[in-house]
N, CA, C and O of each residue as an XYZ file, in Angstrom:
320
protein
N     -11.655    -44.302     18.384
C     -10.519    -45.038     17.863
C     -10.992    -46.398     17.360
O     -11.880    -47.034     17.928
N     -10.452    -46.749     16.431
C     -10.959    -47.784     15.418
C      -9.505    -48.922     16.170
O      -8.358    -48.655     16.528
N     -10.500    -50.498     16.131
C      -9.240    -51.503     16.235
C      -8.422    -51.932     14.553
O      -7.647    -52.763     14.079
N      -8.942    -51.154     14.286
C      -8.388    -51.927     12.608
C      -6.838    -50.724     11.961
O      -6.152    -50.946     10.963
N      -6.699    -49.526     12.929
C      -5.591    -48.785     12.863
C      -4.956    -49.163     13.696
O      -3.758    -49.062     13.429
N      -5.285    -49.820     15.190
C      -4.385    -49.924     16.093
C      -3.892    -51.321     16.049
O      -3.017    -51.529     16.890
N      -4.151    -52.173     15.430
C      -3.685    -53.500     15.148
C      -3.227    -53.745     13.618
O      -3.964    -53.205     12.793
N      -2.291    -54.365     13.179
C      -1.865    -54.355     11.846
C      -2.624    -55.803     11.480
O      -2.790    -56.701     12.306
N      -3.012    -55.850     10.213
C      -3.641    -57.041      9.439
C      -3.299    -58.005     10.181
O      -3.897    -58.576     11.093
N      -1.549    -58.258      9.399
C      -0.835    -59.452      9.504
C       0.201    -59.643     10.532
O       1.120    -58.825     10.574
N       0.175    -60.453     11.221
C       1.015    -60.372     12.207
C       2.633    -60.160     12.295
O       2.954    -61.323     12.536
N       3.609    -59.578     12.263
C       4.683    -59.649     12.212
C       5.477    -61.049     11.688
O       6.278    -61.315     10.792
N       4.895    -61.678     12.604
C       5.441    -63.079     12.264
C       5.080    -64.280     11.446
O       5.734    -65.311     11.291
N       3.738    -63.900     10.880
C       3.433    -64.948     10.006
C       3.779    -64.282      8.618
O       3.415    -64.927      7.634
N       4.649    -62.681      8.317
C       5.341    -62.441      6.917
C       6.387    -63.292      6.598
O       7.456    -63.104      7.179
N       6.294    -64.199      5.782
C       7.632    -64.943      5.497
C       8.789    -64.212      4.996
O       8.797    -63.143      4.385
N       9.946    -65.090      5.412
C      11.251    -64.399      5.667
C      11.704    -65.350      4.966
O      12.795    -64.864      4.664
N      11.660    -66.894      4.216
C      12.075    -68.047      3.735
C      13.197    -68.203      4.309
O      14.300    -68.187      3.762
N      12.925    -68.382      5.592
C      14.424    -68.682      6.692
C      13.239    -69.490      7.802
O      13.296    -69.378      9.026
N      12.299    -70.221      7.130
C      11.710    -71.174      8.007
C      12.207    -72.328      8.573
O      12.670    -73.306      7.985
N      12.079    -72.146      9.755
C      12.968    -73.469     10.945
C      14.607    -73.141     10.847
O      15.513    -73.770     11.394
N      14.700    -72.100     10.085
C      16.605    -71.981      9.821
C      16.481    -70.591     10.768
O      15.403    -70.016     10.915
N      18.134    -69.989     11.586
C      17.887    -69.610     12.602
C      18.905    -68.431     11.648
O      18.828    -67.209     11.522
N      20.005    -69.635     10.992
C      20.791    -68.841     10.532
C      21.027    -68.581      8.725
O      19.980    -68.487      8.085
N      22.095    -68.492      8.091
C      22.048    -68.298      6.909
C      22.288    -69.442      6.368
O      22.714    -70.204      7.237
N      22.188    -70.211      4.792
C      21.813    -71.504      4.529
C      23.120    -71.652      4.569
O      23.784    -70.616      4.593
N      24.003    -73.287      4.590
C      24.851    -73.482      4.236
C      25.326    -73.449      3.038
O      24.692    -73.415      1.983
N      26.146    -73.458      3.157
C      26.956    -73.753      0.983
C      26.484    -74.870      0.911
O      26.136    -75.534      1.887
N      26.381    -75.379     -0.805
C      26.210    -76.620     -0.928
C      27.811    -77.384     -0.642
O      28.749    -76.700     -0.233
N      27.919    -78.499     -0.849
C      28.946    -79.245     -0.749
C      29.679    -79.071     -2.311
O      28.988    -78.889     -3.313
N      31.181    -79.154     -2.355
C      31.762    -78.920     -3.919
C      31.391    -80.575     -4.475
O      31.489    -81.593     -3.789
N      30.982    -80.491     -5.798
C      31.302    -81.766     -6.582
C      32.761    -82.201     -6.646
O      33.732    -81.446     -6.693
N      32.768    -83.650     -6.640
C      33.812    -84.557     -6.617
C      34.506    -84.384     -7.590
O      33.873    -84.684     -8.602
N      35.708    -83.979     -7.844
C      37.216    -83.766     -8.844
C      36.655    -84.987     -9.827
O      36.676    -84.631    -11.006
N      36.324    -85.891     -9.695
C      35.891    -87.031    -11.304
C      34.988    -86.178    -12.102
O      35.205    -86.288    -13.309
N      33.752    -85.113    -11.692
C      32.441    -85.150    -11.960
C      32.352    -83.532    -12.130
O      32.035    -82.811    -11.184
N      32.724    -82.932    -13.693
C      32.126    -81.875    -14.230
C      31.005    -81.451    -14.491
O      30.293    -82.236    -15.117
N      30.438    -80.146    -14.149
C      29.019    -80.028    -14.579
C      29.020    -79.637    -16.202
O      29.884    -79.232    -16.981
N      27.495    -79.995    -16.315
C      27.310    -79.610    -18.031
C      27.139    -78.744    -18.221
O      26.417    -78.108    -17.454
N      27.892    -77.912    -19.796
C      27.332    -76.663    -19.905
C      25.648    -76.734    -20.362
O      24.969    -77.759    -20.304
N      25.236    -75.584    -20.757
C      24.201    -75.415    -20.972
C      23.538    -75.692    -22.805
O      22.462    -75.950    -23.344
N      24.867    -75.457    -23.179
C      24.657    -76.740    -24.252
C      24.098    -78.674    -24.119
O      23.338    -79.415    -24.743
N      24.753    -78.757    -23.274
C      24.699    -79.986    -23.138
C      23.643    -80.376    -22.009
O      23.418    -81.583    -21.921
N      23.099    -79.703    -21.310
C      21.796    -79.862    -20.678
C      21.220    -79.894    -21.745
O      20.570    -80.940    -21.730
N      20.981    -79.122    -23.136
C      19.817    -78.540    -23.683
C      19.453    -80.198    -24.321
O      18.427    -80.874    -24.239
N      21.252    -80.562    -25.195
C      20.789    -82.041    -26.004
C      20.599    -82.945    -25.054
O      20.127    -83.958    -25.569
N      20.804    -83.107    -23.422
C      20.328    -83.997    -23.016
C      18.250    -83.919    -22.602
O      17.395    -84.802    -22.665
N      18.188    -82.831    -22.312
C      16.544    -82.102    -22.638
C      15.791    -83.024    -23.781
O      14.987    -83.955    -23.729
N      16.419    -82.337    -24.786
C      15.990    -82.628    -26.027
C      15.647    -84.043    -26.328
O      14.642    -84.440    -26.918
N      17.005    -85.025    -25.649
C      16.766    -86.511    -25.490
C      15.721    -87.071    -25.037
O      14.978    -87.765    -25.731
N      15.552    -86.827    -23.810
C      14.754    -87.514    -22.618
C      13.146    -86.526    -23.493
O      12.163    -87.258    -23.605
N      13.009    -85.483    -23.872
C      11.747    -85.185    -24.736
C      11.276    -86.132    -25.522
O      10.155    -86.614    -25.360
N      12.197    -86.540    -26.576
C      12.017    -87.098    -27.431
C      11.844    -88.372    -27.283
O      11.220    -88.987    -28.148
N      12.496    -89.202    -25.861
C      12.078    -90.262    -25.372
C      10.676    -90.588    -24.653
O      10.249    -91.742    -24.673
N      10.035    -89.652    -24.080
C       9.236    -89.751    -23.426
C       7.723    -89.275    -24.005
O       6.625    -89.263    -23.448
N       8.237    -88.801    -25.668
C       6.806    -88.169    -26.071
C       6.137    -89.519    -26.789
O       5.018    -89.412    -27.292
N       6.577    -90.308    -26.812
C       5.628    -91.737    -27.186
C       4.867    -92.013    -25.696
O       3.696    -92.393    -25.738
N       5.197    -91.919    -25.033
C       4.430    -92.319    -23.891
C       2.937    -91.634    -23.405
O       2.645    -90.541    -23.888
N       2.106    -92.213    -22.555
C       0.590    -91.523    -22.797
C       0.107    -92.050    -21.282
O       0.536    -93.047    -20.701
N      -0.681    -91.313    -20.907
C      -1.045    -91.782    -19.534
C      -2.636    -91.603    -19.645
O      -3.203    -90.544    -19.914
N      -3.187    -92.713    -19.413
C      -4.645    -92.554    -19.563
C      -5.167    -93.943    -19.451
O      -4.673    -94.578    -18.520
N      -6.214    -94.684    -20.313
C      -7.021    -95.518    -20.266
C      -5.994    -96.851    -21.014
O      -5.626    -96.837    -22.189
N      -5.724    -97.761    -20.173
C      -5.247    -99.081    -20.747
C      -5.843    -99.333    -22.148
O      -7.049    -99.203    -22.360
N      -5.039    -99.664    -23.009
C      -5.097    -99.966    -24.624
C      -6.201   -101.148    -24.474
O      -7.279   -100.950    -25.036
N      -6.010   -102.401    -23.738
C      -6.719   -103.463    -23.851
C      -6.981   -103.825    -22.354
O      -6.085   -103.921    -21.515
N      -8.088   -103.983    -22.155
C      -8.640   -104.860    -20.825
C      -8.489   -106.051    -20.576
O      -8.651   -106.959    -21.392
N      -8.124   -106.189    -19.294
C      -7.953   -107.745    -18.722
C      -8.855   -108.282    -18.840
O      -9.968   -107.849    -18.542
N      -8.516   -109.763    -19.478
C      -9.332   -110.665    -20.018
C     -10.106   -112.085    -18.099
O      -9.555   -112.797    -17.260
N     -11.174   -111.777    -18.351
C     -11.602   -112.603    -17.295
C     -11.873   -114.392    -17.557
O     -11.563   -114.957    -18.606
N     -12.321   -114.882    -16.712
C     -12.705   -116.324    -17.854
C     -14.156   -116.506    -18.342
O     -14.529   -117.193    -19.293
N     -14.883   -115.777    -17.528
C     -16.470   -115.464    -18.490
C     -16.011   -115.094    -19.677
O     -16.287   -115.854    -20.605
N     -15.286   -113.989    -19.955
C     -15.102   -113.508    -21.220
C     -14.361   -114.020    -22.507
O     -14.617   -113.747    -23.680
N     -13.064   -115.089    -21.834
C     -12.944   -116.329    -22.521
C     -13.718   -117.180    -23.124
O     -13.789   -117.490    -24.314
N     -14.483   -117.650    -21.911
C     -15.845   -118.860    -22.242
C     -16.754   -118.124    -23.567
O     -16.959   -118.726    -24.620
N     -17.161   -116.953    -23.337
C     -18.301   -116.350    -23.912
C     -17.240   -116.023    -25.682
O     -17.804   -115.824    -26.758
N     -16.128   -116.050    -25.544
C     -15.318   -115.877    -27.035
C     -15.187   -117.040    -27.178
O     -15.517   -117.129    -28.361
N     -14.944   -118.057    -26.861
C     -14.592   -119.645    -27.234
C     -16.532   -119.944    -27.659
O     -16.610   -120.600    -28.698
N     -17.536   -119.693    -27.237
C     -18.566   -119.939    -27.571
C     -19.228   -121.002    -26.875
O     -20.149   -121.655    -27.367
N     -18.558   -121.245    -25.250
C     -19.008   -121.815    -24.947
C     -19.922   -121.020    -23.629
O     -19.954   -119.790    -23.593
N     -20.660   -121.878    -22.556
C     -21.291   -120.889    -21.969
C     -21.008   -120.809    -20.558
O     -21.531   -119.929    -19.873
């Protein structure tokens, strides 16, 4: 008899169930407030579209210009 038939891989309990630390079933969310309609899916899309179009100028990488020290002052003014 082999241990690799009489024992299963994975343990019963480490198969997730995505009911981690929850015992029971999730709650509902809470209803939104009578002032506050959700958007259709039109109006997600042009607000999408906005915040795209706002944010594609932006760039994340190497500072445009380096901080200026006062050696590097002195040494542009020409003095030493």
């Amino acid at each position: 008899m082999t241990t690799a038939t009489a024992t299963p891989a994975v343990p019963d309990e480490d198969h997730s169930t995505g009911t981690a630390w929850r015992t029971g079933p999730r709650p509902p969310a809470p209803a939104l407030p009578e002032h506050i309609t959700p958007c259709t899916p039109a109006e997600q899309a042009e607000h999408l579209a906005v915040l795209t179009e706002a944010i594609s100028g932006f760039a994340v990488g190497r500072a445009l210009s380096r901080p200026r020290t006062h050696t590097a002052l002195a040494q542009q003014e020409g003095t030493p």
